[in-house]
DSSP file (Angstrom, degrees, kcal/mol; ACC not computed):
  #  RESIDUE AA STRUCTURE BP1 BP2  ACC     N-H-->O    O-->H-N    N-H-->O    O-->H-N    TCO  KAPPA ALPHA  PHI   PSI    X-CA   Y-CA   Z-CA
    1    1 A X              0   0    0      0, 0.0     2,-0.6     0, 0.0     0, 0.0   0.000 360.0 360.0 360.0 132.9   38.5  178.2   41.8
    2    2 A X        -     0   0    0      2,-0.0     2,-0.6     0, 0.0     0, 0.0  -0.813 360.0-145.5-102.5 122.8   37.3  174.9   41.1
    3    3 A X        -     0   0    0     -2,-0.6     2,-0.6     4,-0.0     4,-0.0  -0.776   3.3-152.4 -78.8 101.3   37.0  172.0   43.5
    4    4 A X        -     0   0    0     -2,-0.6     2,-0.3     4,-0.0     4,-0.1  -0.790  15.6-130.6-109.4 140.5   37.4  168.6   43.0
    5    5 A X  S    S+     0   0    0     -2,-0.6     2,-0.2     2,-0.1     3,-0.0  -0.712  89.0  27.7-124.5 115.6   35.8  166.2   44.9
    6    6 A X  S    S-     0   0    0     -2,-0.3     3,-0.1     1,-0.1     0, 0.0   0.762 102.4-114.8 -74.9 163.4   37.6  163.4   46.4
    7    7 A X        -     0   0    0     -2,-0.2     2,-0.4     1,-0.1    -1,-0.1  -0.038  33.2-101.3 -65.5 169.5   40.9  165.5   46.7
    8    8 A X        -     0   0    0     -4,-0.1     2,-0.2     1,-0.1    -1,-0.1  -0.816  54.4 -92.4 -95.5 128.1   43.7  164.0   44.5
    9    9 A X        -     0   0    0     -2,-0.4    -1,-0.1     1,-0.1     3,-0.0  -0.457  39.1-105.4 -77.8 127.0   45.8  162.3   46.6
   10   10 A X        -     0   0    0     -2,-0.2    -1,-0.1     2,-0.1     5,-0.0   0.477  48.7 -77.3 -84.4-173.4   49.0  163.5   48.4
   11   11 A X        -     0   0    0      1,-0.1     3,-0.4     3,-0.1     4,-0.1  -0.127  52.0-120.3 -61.7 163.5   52.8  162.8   47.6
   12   12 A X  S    S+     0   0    0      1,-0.2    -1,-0.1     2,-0.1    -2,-0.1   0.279 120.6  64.4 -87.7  12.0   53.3  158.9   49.1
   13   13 A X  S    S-     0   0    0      1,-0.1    -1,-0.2     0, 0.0    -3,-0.0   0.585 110.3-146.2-109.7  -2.0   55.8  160.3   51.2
   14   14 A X        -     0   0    0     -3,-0.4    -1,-0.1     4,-0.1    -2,-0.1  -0.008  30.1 -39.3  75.6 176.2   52.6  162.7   53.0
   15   15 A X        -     0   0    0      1,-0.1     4,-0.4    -4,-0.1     0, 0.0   0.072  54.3-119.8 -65.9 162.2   52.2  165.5   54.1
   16   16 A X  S >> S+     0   0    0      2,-0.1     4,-1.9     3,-0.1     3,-1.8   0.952 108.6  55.2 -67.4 -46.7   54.9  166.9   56.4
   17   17 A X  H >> S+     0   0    0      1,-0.3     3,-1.3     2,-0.2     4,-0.9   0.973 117.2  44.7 -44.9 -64.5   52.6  167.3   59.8
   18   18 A X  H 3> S+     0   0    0      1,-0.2     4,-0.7     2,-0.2    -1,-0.3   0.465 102.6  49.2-108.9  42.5   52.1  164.1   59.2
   19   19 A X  H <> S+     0   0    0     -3,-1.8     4,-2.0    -4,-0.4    -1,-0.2   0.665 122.3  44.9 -93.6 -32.9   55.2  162.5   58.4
   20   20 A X  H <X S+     0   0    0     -4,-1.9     4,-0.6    -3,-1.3    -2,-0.2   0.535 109.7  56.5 -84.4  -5.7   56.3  164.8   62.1
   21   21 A X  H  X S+     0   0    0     -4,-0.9     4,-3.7    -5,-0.3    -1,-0.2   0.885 113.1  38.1 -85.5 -35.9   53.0  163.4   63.6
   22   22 A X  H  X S+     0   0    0     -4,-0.7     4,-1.6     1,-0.2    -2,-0.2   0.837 117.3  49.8 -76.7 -27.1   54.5  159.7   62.7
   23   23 A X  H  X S+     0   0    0     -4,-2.0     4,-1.7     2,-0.2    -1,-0.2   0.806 108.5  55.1 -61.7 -35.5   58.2  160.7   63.7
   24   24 A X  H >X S+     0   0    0     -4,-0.6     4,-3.4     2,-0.2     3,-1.0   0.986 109.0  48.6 -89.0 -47.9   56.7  162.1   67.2
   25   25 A X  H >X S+     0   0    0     -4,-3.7     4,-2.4     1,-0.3     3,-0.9   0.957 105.9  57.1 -78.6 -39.5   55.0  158.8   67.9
   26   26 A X  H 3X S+     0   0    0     -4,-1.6     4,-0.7     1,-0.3    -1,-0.3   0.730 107.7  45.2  -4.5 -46.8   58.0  156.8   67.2
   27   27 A X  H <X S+     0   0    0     -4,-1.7     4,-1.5    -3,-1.0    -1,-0.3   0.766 112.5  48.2-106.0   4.3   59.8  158.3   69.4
   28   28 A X  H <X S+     0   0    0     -4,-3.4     4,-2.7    -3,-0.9    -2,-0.2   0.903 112.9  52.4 -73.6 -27.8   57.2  158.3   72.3
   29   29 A X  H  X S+     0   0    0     -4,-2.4     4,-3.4    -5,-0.3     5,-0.3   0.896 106.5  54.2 -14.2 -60.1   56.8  154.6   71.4
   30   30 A X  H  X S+     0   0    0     -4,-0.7     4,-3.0    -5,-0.4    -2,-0.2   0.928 111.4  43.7 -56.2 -53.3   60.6  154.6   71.9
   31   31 A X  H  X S+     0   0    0     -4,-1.5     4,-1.2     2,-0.2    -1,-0.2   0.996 111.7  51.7 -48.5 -79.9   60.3  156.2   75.6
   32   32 A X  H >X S+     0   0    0     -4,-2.7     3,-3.8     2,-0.2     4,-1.5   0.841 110.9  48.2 -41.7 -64.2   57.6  154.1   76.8
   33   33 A X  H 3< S+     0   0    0     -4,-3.4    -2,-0.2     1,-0.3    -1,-0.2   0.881 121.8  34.5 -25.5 -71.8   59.4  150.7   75.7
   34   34 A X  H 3< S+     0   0    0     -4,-3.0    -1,-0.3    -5,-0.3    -2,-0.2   0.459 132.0  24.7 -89.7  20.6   62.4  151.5   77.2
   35   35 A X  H X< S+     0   0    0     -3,-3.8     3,-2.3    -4,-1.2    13,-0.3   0.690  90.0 101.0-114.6 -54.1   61.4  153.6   80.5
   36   36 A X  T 3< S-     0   0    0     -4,-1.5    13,-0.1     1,-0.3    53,-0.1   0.030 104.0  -3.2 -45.5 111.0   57.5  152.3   81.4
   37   37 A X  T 3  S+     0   0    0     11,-0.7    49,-1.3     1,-0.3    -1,-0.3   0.186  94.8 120.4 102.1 -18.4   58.2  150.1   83.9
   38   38 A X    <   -     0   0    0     -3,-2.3    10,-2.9    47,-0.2     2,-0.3  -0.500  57.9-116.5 -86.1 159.2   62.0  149.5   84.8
   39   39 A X  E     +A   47   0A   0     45,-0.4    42,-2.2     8,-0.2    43,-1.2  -0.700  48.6 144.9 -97.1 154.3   63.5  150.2   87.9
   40   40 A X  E     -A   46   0A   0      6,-1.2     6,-1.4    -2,-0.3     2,-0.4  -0.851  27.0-133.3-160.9-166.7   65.9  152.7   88.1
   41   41 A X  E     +A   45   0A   0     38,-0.4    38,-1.9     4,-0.2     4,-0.2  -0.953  24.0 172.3-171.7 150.8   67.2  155.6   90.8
   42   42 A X  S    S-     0   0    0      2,-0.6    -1,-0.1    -2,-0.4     3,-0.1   0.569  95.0 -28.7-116.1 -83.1   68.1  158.8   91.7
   43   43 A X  S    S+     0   0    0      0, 0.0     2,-0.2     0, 0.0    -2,-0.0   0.406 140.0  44.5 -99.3 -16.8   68.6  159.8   95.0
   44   44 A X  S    S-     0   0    0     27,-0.1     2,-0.7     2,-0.0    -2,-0.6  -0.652  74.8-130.6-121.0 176.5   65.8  156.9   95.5
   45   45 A X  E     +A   41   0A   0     -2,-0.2    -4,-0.2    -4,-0.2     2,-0.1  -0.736  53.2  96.4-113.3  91.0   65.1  153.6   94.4
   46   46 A X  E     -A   40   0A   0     -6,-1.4    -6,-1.2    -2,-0.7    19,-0.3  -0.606  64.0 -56.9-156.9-141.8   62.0  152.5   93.1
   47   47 A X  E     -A   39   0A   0     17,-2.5     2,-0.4    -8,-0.2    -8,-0.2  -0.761  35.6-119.1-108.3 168.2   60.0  152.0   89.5
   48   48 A X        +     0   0    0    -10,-2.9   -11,-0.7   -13,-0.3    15,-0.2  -0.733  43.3 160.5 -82.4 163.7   59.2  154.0   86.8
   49   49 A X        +     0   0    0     13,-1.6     2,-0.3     1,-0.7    -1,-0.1   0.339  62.1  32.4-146.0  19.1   55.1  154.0   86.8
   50   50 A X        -     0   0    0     12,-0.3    12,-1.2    14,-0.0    -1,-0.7  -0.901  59.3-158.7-164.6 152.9   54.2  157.1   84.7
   51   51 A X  E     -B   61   0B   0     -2,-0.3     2,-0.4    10,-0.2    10,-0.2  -0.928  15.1-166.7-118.7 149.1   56.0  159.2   81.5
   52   52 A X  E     -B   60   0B   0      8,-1.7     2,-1.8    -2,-0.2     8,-0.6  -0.828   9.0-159.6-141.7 121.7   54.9  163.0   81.0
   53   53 A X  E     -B   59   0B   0     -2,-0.4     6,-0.2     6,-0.2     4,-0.2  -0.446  29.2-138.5 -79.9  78.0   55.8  164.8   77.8
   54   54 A X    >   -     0   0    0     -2,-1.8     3,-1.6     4,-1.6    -1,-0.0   0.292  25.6-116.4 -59.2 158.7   55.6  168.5   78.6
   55   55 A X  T 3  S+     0   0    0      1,-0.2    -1,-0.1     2,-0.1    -2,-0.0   0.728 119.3  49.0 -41.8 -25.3   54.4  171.7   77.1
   56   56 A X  T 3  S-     0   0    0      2,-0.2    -1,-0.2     0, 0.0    -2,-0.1   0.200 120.0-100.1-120.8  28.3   58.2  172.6   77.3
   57   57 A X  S <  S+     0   0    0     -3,-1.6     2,-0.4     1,-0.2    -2,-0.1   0.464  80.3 127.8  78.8  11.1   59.8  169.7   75.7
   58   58 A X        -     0   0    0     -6,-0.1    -4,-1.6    16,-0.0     2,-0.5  -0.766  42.7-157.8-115.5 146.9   60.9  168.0   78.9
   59   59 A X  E     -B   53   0B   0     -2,-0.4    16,-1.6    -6,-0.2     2,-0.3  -0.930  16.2-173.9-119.4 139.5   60.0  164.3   79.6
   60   60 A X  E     -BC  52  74B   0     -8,-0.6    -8,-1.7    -2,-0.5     2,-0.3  -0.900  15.9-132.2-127.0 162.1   60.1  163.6   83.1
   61   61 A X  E     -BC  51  73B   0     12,-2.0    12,-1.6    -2,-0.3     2,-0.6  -0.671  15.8-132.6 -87.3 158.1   59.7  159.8   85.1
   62   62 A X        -     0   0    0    -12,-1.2   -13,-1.6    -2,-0.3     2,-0.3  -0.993  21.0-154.9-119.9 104.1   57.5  159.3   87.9
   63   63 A X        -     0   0    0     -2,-0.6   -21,-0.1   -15,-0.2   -15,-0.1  -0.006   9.0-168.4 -88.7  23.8   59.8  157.4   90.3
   64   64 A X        +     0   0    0     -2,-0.3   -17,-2.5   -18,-0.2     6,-0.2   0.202  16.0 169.3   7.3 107.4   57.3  155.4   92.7
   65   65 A X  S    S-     0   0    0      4,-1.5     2,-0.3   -19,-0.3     5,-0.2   0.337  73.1 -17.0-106.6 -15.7   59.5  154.1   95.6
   66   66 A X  S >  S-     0   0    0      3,-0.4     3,-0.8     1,-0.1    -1,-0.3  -0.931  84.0 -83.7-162.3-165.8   56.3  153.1   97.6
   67   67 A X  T 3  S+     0   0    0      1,-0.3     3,-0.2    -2,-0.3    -1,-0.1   0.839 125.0  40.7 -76.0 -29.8   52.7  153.9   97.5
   68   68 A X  T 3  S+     0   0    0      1,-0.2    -1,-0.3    -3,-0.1     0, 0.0  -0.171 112.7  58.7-104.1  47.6   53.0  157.1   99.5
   69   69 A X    <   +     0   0    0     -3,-0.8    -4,-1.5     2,-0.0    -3,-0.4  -0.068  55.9 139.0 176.7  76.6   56.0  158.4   98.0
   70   70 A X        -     0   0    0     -6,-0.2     2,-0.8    -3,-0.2    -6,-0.1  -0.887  28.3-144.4-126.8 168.8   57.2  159.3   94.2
   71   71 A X        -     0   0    0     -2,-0.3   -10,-0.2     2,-0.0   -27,-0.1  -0.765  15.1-129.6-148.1 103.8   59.0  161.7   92.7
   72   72 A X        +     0   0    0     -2,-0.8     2,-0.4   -10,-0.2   -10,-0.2  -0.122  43.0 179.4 -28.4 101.1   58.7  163.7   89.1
   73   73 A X  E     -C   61   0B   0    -12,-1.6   -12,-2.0     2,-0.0     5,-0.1  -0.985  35.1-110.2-147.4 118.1   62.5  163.4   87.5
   74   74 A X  E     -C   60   0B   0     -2,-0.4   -14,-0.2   -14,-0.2   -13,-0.1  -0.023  32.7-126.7 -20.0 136.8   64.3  164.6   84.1
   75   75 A X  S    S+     0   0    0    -16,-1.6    -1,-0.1   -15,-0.2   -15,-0.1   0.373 106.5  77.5 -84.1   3.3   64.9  161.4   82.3
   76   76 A X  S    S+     0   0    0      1,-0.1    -1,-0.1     3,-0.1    -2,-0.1   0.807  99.4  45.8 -19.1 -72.5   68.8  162.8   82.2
   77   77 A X  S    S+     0   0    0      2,-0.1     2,-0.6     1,-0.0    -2,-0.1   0.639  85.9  99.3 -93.4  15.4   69.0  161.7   85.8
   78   78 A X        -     0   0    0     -5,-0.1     2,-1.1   -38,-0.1   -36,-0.2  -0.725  61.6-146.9-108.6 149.2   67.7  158.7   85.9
   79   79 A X        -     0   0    0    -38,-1.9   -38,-0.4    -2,-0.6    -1,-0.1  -0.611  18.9-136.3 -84.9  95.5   69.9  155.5   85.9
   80   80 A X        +     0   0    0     -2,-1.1   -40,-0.3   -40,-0.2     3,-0.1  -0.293  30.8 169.8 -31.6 145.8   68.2  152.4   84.0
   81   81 A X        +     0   0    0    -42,-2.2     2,-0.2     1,-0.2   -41,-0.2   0.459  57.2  36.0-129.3  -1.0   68.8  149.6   86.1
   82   82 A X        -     0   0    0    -43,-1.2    -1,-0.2     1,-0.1   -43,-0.1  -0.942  49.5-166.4-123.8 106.3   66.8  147.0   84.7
   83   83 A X  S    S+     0   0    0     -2,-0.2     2,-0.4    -3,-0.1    -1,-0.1   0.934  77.7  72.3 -73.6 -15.1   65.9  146.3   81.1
   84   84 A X  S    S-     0   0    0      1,-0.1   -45,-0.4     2,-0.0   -47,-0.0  -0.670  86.2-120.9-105.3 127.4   62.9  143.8   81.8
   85   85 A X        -     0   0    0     -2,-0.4   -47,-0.2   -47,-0.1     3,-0.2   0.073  18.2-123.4 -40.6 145.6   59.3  145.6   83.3
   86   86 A X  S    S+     0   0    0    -49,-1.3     2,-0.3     1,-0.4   -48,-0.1   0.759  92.4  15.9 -93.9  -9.3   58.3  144.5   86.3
   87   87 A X  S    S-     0   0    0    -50,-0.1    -1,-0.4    23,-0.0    23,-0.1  -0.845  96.2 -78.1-151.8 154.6   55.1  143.6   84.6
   88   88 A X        -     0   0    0     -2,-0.3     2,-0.3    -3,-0.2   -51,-0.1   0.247  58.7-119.9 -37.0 115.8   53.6  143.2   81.3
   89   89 A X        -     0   0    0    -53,-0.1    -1,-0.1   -56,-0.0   -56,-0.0  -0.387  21.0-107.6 -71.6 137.4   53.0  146.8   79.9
   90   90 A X        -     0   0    0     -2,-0.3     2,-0.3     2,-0.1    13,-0.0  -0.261  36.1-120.0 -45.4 169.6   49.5  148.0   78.9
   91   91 A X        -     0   0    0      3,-0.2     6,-0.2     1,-0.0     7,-0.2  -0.839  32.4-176.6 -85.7 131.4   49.3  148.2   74.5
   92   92 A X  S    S+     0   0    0     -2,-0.3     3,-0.1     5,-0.1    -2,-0.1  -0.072  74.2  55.5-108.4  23.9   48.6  151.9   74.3
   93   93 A X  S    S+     0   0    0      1,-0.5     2,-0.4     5,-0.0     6,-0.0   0.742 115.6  22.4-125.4 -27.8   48.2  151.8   70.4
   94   94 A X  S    S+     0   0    0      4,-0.1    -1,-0.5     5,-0.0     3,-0.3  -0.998  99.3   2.6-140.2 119.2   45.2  148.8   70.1
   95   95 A X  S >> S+     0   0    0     -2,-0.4     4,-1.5     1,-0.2     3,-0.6  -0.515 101.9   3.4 124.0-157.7   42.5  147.5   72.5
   96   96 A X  T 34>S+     0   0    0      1,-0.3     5,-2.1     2,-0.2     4,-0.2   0.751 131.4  27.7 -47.6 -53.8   41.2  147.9   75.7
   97   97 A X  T >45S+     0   0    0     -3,-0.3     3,-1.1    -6,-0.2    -1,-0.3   0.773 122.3  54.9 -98.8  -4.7   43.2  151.2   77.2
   98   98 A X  T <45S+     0   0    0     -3,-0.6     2,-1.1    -7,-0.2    -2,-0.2   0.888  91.7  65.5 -70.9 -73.5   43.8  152.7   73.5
   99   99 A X  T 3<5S-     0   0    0     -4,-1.5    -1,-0.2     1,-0.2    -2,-0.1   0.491 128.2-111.9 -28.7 -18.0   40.5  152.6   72.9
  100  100 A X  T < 5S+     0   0    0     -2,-1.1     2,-0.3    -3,-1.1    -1,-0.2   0.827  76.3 133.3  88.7  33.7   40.5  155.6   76.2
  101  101 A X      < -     0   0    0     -5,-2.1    -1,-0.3     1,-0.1     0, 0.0  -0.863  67.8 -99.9-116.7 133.4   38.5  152.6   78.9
  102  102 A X        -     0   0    0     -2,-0.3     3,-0.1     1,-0.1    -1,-0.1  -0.242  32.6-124.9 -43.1 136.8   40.3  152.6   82.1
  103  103 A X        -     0   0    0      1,-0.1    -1,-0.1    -6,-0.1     4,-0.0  -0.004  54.5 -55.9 -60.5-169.5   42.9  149.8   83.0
  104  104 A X        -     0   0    0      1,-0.1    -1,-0.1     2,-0.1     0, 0.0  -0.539  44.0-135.0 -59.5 145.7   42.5  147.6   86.1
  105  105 A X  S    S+     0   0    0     -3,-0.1     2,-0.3    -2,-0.0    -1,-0.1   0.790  95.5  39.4 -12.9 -60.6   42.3  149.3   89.5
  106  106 A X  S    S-     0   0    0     -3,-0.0     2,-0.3     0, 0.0    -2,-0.1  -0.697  72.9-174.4-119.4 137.8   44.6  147.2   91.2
  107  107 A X        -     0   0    0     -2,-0.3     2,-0.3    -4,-0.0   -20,-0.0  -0.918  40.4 -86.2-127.7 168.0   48.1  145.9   89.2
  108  108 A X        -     0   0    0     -2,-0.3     0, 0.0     1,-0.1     0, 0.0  -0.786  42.5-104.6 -86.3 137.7   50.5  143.2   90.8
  109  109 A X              0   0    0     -2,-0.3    -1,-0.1     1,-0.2     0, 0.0  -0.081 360.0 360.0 -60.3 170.6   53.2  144.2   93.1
  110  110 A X              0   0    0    -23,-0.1    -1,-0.2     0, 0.0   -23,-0.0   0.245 360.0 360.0 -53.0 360.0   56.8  144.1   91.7
């Protein structure tokens, strides 16, 4: 078998992994945009402040009603109740926290 060297270049429509690698961030894009950061409730009231995309398909909210008290919730039960953030969302795709450098310590309250 003969190699040639640089490889011949793929279909423009790509590979399939990564035509599902670009579908998968699209729709985690999609999540952050609309969850990161609205208030919503479930049995509590508070913001969302974290997403987590599981080993087992489930995307959950992290429901922050105070500093000492949030609570890990299908995104099923929670009720949007705001479209507008309660502040300006980090860029996770360019710059300072893509790049994998900590954000600020301290954010401003809601």
């Amino acid at each position: 078998m003969v190699c040639s060297w640089p490889p011949k270049p793929r279909t423009e429509m790509g590979s399939i992994p990564s035509t599902f690698a670009k579908l998968r961030n699209i729709m985690i894009e999609e999540h952050v945009n609309s969850l990161l950061g609205r208030k919503a409730v479930d049995k509590v009231t508070g913001t969302i402040t974290s997403i987590s995309f599981d080993l087992y398909g489930c995307i959950q909210g992290l429901l922050s009603e105070s500093l000492n008290q949030s609570y890990w919730l299908d995104i099923t039960r929670l009720e949007i109740k705001s479209n507008k953030p309660v502040m300006e969302l980090p860029n996770f795709t360019k710059g300072y926290v893509a790049q994998g450098r900590n954000g600020p310590a301290e954010k401003p309250a809601p």
